[in-house]
mmJSON file of the N, C-alpha and C atoms, coordinates in Angstrom:
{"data_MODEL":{"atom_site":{
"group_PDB":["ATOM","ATOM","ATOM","ATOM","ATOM","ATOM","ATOM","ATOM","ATOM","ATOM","ATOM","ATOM","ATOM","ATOM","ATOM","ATOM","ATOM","ATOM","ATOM","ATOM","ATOM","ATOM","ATOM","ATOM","ATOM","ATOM","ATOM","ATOM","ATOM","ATOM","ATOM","ATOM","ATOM","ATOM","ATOM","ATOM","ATOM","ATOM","ATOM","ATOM","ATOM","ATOM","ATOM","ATOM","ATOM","ATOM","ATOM","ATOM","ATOM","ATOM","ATOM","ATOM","ATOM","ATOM","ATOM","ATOM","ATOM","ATOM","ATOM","ATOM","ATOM","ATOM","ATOM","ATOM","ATOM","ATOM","ATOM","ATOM","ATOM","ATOM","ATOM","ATOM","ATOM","ATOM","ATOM","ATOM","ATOM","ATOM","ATOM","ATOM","ATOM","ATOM","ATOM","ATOM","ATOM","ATOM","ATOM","ATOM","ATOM","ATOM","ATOM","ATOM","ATOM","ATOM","ATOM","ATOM","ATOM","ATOM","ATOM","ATOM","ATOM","ATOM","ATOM","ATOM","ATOM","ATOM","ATOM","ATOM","ATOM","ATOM","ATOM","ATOM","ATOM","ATOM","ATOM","ATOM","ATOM","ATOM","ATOM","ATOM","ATOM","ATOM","ATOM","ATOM","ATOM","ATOM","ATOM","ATOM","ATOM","ATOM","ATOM","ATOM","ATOM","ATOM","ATOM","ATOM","ATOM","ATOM","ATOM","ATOM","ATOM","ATOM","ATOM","ATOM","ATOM","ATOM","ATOM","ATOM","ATOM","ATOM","ATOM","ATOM","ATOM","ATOM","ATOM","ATOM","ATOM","ATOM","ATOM","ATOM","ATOM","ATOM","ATOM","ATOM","ATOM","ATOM","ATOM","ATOM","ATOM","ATOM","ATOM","ATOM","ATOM","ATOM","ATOM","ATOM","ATOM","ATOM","ATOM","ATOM","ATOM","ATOM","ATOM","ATOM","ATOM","ATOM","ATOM","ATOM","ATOM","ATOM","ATOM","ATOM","ATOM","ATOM","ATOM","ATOM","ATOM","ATOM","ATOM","ATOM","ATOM","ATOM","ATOM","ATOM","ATOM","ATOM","ATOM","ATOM","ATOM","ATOM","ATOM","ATOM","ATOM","ATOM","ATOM","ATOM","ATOM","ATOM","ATOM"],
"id":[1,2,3,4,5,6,7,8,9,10,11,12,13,14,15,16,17,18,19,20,21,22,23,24,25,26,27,28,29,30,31,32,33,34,35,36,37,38,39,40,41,42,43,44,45,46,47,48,49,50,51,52,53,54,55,56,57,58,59,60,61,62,63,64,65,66,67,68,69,70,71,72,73,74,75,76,77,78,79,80,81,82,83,84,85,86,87,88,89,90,91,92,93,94,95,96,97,98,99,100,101,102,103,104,105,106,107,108,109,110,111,112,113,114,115,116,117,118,119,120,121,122,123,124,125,126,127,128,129,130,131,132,133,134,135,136,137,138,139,140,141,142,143,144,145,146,147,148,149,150,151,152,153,154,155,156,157,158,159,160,161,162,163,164,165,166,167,168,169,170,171,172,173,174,175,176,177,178,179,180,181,182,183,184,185,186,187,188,189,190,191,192,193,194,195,196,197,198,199,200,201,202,203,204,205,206,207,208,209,210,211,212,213,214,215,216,217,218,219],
"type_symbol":["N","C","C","N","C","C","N","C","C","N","C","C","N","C","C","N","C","C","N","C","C","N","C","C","N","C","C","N","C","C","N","C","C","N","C","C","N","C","C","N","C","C","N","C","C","N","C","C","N","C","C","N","C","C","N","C","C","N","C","C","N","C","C","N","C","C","N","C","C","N","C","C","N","C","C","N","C","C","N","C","C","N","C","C","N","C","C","N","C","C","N","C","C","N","C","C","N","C","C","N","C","C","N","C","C","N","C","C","N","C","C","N","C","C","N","C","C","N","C","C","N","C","C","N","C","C","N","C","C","N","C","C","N","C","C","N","C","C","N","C","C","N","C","C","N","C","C","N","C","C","N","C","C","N","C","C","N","C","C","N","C","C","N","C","C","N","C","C","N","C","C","N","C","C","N","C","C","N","C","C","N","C","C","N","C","C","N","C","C","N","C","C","N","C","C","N","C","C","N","C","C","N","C","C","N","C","C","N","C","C","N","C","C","N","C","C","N","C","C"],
"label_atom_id":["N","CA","C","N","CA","C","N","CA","C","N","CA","C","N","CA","C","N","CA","C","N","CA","C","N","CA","C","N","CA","C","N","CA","C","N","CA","C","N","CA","C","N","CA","C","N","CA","C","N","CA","C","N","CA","C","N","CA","C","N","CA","C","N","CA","C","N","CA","C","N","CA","C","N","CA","C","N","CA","C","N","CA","C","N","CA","C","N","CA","C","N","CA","C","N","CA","C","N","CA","C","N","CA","C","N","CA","C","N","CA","C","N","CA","C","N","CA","C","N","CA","C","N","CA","C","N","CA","C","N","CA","C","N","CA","C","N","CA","C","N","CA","C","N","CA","C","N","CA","C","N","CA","C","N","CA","C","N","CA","C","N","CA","C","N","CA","C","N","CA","C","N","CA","C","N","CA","C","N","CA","C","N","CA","C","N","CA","C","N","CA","C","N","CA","C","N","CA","C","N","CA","C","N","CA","C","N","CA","C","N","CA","C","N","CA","C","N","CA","C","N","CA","C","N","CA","C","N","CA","C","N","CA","C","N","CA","C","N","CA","C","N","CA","C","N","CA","C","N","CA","C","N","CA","C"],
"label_alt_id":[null,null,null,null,null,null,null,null,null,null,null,null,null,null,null,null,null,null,null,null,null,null,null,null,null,null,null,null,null,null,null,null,null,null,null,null,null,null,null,null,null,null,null,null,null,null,null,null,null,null,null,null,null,null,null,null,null,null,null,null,null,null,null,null,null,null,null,null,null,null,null,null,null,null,null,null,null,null,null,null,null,null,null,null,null,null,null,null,null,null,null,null,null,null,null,null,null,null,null,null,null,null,null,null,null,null,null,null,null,null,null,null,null,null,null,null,null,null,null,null,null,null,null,null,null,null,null,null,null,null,null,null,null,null,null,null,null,null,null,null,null,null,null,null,null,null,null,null,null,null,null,null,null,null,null,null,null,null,null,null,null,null,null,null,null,null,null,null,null,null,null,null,null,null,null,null,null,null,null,null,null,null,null,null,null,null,null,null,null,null,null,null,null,null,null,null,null,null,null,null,null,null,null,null,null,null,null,null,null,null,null,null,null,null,null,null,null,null,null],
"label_comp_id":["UNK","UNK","UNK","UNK","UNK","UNK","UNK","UNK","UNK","UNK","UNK","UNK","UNK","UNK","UNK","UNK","UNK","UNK","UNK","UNK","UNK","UNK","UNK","UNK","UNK","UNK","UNK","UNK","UNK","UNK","UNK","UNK","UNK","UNK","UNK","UNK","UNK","UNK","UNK","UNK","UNK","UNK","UNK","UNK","UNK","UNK","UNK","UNK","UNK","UNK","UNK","UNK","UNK","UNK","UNK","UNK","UNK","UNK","UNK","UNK","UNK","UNK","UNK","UNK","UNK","UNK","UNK","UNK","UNK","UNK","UNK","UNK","UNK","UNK","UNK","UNK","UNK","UNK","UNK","UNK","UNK","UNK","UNK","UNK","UNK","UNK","UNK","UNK","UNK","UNK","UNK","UNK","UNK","UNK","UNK","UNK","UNK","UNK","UNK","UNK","UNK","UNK","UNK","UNK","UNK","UNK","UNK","UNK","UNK","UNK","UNK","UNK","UNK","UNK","UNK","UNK","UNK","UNK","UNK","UNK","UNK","UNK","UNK","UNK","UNK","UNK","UNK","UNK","UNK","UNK","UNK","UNK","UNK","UNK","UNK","UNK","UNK","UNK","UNK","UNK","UNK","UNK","UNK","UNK","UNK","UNK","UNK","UNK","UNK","UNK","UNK","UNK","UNK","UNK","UNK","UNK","UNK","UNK","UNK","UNK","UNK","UNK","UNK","UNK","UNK","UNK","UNK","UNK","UNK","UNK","UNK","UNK","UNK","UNK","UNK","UNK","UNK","UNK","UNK","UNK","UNK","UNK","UNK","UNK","UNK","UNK","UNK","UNK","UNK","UNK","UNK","UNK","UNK","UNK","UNK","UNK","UNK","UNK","UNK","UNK","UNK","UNK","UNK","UNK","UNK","UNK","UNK","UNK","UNK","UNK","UNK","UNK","UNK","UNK","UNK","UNK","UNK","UNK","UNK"],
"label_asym_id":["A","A","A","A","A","A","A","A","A","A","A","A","A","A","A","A","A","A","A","A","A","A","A","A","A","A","A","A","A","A","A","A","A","A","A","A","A","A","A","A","A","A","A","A","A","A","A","A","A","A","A","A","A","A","A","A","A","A","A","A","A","A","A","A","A","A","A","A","A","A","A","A","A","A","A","A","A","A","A","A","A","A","A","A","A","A","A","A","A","A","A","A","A","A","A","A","A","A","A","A","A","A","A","A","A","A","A","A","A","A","A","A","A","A","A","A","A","A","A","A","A","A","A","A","A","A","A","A","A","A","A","A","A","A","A","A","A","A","A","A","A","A","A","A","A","A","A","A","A","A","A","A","A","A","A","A","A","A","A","A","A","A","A","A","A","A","A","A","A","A","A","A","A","A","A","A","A","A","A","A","A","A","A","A","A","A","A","A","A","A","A","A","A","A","A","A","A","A","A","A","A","A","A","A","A","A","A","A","A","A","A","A","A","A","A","A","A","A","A"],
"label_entity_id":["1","1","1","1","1","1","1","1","1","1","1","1","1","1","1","1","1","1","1","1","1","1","1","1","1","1","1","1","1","1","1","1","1","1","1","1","1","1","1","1","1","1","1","1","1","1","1","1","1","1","1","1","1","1","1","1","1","1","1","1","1","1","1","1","1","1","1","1","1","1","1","1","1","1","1","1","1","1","1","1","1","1","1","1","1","1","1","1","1","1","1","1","1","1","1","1","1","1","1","1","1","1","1","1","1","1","1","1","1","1","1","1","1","1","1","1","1","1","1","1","1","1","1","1","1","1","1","1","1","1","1","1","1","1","1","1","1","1","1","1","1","1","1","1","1","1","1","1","1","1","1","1","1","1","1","1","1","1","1","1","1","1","1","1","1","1","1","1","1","1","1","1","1","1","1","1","1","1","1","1","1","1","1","1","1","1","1","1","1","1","1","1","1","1","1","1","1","1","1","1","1","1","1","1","1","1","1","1","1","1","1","1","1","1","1","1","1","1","1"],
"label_seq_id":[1,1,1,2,2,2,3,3,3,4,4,4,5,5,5,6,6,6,7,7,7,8,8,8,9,9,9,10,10,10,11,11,11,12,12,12,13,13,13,14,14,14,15,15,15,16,16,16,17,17,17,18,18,18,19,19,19,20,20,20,21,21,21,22,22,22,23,23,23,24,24,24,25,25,25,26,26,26,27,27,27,28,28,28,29,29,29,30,30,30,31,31,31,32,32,32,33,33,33,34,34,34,35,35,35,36,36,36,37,37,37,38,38,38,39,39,39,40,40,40,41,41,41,42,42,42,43,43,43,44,44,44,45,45,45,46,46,46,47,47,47,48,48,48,49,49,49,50,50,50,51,51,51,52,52,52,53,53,53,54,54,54,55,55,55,56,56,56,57,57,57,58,58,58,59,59,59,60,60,60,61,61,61,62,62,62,63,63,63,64,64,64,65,65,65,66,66,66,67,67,67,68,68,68,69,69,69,70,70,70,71,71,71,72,72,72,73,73,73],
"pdbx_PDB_ins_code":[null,null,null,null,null,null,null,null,null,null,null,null,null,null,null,null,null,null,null,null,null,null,null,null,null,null,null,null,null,null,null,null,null,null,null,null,null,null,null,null,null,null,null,null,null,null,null,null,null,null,null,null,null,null,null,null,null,null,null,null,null,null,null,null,null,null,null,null,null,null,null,null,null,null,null,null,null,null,null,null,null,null,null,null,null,null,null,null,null,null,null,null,null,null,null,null,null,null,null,null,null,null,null,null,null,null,null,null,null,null,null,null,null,null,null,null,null,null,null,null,null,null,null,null,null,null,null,null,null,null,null,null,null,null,null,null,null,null,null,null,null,null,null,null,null,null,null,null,null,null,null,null,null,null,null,null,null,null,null,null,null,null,null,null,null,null,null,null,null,null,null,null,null,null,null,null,null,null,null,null,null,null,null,null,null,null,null,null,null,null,null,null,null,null,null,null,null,null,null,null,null,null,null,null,null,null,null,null,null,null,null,null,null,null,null,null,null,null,null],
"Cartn_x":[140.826,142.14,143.115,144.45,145.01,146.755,146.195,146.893,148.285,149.093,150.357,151.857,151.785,151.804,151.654,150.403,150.363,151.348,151.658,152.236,153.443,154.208,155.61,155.956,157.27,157.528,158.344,158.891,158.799,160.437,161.07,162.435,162.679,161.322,161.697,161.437,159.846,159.655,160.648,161.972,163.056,164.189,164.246,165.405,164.514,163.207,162.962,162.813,162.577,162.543,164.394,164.969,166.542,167.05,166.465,166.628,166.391,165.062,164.819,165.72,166.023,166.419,168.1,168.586,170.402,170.273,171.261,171.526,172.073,171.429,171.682,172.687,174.03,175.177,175.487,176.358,176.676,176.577,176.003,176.055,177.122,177.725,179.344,178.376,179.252,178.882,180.048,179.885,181.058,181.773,183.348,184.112,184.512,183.253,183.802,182.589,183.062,181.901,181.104,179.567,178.565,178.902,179.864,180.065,180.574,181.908,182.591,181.704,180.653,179.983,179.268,177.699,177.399,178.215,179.234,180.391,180.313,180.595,181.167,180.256,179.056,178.232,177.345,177.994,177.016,177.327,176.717,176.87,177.841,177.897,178.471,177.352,176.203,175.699,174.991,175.08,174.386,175.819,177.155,178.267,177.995,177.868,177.982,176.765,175.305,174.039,174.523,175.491,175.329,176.756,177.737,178.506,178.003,176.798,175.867,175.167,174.621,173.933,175.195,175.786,177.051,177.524,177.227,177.89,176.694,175.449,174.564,174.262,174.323,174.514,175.53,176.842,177.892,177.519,176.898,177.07,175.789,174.846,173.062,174.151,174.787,175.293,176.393,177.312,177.637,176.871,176.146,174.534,174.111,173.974,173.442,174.499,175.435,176.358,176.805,176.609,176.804,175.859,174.297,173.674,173.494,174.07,174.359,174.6,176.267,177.28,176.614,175.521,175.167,174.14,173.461,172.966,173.384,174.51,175.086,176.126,175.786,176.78,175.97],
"Cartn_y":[140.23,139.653,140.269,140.255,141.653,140.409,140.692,139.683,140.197,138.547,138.357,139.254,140.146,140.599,142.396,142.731,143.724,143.509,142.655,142.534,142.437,141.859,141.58,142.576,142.953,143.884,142.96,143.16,142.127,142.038,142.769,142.381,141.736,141.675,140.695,139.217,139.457,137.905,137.232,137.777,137.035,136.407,137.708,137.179,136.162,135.719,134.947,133.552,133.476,132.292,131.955,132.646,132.482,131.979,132.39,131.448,130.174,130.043,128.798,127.919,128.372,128.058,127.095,128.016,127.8,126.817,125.772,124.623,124.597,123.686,123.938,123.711,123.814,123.534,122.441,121.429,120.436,120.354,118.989,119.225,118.681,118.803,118.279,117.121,116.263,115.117,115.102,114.502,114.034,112.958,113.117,112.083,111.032,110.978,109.873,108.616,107.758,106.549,106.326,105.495,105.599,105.153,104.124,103.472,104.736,105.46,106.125,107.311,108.004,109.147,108.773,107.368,106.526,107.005,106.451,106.0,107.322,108.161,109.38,110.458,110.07,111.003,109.959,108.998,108.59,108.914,109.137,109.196,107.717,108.077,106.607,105.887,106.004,105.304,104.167,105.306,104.464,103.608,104.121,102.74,101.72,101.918,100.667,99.767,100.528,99.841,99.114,99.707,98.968,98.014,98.114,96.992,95.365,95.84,94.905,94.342,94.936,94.429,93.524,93.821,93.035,91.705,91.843,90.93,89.482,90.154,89.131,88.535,89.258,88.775,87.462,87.824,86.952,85.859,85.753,84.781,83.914,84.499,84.048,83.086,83.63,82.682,81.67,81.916,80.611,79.776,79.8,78.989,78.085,78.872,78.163,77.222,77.886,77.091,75.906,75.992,74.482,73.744,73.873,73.443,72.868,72.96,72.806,71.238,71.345,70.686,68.96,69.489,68.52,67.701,68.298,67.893,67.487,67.023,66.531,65.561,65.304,64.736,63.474],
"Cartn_z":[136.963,137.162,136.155,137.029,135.82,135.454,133.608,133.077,132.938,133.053,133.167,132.293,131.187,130.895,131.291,131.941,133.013,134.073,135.09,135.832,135.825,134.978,134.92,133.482,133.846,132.751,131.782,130.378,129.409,129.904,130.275,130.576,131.793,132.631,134.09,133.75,132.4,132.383,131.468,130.553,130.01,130.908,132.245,133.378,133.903,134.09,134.642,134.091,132.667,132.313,131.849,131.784,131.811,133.006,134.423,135.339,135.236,135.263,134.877,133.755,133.175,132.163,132.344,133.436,133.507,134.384,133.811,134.825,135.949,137.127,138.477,138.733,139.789,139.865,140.257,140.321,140.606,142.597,142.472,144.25,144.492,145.633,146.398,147.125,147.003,148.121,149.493,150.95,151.311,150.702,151.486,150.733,151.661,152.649,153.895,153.303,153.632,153.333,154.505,154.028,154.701,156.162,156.358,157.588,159.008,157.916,158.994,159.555,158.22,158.494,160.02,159.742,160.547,162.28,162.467,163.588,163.727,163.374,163.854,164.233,163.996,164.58,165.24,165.874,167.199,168.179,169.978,170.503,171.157,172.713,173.245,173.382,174.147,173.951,172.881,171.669,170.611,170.062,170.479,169.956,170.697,171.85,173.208,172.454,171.783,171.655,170.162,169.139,167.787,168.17,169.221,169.549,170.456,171.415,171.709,170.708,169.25,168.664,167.564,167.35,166.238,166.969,168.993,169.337,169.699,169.683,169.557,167.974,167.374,165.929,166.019,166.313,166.319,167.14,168.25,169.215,168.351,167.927,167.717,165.8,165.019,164.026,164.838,165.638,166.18,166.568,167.177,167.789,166.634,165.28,163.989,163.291,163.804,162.657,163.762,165.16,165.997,165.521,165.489,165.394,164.201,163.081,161.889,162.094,162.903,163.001,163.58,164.396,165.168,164.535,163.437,162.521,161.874,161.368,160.435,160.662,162.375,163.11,163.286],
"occupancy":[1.0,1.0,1.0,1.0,1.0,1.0,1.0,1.0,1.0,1.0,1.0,1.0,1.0,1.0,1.0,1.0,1.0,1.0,1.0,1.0,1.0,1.0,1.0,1.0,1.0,1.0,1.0,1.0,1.0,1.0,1.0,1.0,1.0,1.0,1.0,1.0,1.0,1.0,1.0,1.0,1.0,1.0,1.0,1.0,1.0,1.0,1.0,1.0,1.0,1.0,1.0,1.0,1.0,1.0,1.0,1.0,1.0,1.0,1.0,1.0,1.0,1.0,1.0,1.0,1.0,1.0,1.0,1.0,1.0,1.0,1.0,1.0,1.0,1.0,1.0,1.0,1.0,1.0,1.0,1.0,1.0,1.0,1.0,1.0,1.0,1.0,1.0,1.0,1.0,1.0,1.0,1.0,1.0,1.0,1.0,1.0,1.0,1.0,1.0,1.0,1.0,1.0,1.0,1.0,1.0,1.0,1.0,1.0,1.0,1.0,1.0,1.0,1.0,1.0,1.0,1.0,1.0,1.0,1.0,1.0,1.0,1.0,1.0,1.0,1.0,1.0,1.0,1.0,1.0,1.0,1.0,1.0,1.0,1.0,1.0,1.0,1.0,1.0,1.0,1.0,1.0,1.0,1.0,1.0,1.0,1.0,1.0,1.0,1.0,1.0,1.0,1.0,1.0,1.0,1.0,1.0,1.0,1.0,1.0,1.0,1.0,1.0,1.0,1.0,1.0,1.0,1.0,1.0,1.0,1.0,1.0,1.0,1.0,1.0,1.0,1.0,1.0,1.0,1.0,1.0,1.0,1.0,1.0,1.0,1.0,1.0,1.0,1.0,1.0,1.0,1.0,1.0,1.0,1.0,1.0,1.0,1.0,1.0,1.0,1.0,1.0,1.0,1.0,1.0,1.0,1.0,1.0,1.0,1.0,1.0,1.0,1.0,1.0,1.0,1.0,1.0,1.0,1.0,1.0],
"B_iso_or_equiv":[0.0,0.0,0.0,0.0,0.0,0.0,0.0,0.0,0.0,0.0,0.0,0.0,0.0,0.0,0.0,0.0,0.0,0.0,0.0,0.0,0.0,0.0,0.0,0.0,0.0,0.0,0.0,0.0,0.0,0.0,0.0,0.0,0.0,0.0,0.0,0.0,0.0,0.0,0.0,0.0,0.0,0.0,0.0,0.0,0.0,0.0,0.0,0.0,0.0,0.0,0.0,0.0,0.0,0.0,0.0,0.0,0.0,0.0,0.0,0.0,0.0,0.0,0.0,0.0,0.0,0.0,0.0,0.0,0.0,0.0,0.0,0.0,0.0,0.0,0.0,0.0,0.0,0.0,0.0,0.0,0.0,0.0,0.0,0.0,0.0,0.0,0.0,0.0,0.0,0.0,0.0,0.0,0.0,0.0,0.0,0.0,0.0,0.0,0.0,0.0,0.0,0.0,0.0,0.0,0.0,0.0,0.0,0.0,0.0,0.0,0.0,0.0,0.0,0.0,0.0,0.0,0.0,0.0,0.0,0.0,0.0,0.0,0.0,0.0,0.0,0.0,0.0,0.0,0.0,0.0,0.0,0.0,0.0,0.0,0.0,0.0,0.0,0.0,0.0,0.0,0.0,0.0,0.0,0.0,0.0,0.0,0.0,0.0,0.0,0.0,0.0,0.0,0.0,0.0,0.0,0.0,0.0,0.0,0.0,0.0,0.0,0.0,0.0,0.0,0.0,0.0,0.0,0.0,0.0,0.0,0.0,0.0,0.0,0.0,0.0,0.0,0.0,0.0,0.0,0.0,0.0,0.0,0.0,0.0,0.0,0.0,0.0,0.0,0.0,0.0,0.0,0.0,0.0,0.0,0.0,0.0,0.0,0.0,0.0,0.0,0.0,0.0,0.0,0.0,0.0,0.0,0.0,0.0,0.0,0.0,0.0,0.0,0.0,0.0,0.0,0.0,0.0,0.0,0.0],
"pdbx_formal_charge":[null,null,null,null,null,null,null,null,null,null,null,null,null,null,null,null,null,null,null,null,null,null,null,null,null,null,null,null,null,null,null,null,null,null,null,null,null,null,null,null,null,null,null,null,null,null,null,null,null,null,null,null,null,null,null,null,null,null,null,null,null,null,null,null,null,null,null,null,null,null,null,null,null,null,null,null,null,null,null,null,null,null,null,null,null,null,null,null,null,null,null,null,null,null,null,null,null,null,null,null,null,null,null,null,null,null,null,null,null,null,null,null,null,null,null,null,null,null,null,null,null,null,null,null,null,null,null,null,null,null,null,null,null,null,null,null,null,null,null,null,null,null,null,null,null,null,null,null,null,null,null,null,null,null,null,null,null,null,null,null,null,null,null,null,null,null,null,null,null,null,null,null,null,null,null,null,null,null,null,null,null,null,null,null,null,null,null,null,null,null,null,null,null,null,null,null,null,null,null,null,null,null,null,null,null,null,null,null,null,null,null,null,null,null,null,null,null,null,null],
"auth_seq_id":[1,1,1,2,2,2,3,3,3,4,4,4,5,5,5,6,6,6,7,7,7,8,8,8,9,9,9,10,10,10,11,11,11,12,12,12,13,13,13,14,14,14,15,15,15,16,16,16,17,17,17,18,18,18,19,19,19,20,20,20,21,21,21,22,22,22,23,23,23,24,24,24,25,25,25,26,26,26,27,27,27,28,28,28,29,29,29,30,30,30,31,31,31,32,32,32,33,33,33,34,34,34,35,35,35,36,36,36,37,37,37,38,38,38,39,39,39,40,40,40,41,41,41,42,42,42,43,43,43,44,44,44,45,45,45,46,46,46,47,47,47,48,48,48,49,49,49,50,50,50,51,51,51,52,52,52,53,53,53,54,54,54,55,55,55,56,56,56,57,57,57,58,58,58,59,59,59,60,60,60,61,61,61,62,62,62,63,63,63,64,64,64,65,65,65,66,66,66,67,67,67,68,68,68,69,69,69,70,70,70,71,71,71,72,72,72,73,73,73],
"auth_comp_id":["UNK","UNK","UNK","UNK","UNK","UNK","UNK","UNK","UNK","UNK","UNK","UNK","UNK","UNK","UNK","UNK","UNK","UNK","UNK","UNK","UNK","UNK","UNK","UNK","UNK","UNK","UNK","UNK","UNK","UNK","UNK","UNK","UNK","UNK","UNK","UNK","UNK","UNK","UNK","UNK","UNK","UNK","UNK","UNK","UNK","UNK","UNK","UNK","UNK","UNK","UNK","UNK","UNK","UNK","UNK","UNK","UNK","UNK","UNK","UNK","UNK","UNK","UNK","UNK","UNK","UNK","UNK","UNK","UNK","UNK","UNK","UNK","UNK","UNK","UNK","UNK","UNK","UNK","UNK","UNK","UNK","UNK","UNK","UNK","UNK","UNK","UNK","UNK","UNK","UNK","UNK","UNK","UNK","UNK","UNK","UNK","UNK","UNK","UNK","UNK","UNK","UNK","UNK","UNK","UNK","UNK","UNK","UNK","UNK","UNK","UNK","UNK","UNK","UNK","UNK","UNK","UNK","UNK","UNK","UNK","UNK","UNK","UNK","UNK","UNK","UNK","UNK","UNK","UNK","UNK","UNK","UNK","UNK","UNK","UNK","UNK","UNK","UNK","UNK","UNK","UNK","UNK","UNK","UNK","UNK","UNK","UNK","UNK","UNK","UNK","UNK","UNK","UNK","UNK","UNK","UNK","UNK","UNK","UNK","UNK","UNK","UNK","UNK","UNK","UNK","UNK","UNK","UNK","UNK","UNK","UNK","UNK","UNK","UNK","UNK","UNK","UNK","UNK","UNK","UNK","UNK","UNK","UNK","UNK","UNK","UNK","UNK","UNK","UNK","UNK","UNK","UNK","UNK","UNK","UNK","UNK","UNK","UNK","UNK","UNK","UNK","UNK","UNK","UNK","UNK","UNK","UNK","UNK","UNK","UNK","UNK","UNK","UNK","UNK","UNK","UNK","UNK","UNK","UNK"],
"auth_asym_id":["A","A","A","A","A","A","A","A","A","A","A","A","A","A","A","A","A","A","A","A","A","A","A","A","A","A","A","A","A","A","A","A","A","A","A","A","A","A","A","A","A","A","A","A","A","A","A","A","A","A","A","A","A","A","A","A","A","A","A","A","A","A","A","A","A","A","A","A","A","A","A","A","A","A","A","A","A","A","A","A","A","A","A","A","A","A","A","A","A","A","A","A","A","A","A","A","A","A","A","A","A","A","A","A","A","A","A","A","A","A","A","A","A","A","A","A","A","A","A","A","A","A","A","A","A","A","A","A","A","A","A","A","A","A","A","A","A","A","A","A","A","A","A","A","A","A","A","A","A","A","A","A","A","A","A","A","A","A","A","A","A","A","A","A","A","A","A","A","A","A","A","A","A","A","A","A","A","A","A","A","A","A","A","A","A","A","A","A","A","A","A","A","A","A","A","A","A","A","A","A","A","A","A","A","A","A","A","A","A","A","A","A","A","A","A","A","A","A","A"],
"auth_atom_id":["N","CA","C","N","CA","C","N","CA","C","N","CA","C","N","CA","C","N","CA","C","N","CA","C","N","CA","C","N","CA","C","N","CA","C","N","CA","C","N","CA","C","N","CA","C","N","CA","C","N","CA","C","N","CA","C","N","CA","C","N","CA","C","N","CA","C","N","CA","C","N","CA","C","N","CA","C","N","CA","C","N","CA","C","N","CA","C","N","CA","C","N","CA","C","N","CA","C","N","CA","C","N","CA","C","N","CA","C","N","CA","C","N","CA","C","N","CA","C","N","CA","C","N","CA","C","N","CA","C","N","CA","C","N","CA","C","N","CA","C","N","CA","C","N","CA","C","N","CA","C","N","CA","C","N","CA","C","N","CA","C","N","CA","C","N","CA","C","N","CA","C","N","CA","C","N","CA","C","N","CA","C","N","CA","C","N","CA","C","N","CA","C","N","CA","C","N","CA","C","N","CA","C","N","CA","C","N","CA","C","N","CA","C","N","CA","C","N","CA","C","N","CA","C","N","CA","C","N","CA","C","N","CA","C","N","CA","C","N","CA","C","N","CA","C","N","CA","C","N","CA","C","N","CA","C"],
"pdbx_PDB_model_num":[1,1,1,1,1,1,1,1,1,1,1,1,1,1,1,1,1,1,1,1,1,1,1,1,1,1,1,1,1,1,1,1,1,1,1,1,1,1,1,1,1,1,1,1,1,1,1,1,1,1,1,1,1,1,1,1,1,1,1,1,1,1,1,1,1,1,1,1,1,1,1,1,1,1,1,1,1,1,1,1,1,1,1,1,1,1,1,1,1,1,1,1,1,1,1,1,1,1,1,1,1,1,1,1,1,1,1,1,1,1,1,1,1,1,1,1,1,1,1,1,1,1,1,1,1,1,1,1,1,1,1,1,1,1,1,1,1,1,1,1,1,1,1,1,1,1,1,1,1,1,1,1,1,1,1,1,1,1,1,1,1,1,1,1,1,1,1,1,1,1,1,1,1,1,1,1,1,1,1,1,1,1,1,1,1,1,1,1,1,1,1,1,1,1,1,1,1,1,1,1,1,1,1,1,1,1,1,1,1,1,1,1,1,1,1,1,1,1,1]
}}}
């Protein structure tokens, strides 16, 4: 086995640990928030499917909060 030193010449293994070495660059994030990103890359169908689901949500807590009412009635 032919040692590390043989293989790399002494000026490749300094550029290489100098790579290593330099800090990675800052990542960019988007500047849209999670909701609009979400919305905007759904199809129609999947709006029509998360507007069915918000509206059984809504109807399924009115249900609770009558039932509340009647309980306490």
């Amino acid at each position: 086995m032919e040692k590390l030193s043989q293989v790399l010449e002494p000026d490749e293994t300094d550029d290489h640990h100098a790579k290593i070495l330099q800090p990675s660059p800052p990542k960019r994030t988007a500047t849209m928030s999670r909701r609009e990103s979400a919305t905007s890359s759904c199809s129609t169908d999947e709006k029509a499917m998360i507007a069915a689901k918000r509206k059984l949500r809504e109807v399924y807590q009115e249900a609770e909060d009558a039932k509340r009412q009647l309980a306490h009635n």
